[in-house]
C-alpha positions in Angstrom: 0.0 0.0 0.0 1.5 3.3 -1.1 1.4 6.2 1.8 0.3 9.3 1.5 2.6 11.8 -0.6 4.1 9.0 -2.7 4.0 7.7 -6.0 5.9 5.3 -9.0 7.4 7.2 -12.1 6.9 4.4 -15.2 7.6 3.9 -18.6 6.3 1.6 -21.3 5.6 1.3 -24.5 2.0 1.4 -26.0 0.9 0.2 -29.8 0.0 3.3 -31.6 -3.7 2.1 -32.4 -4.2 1.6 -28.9 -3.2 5.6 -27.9 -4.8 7.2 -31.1 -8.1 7.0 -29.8 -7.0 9.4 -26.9 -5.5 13.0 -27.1 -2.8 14.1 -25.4 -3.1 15.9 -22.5 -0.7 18.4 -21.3 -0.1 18.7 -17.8 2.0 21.3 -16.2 4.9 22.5 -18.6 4.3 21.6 -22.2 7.2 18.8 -21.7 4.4 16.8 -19.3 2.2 15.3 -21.8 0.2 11.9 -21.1 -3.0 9.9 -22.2 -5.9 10.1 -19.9 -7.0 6.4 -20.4 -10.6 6.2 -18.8 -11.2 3.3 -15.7 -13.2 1.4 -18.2 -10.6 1.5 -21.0 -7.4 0.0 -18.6 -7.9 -3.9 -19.7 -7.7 -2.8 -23.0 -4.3 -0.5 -22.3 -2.8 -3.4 -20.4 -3.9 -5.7 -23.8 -1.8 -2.8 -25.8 1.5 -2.7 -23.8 4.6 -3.4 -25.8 7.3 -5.1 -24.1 8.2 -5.1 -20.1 7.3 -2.3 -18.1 10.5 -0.3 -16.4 10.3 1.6 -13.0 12.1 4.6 -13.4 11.8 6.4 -10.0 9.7 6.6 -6.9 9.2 9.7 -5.2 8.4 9.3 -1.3 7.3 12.3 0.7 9.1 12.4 3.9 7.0 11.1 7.0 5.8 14.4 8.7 7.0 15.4 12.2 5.3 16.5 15.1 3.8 19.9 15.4 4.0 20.5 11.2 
């Protein structure tokens, strides 16, 4: 179970028929683009992976101290 404040950085690779059917989002700078891929769509996305699926960073908040 993941706590609060942290999260996985990934990267894969998807077949381009899969991620045409979704536009790009951008989200923060114009470097951060991603697909929104709707709940109902992620058996299908996990159908379209290419290849193995690499872990590129985990970010972990630090555990908060008393009185902050």
């Amino acid at each position: 179970m993941n706590s609060p404040g942290s999260g996985h950085v990934l990267r894969f690779e998807v077949r381009a028929d899969f991620t045409e059917r979704y536009p790009v989002q951008t989200v923060g700078d114009q470097e951060c683009t991603e697909w929104w891929i709707p709940a109902e769509d992620l058996d299908a996305l996990n159908d379209a992976i290419v290849g193995l699926i690499e872990l590129v960073e985990t970010v972990r908040e630090p555990p908060a101290t008393e009185g902050s």
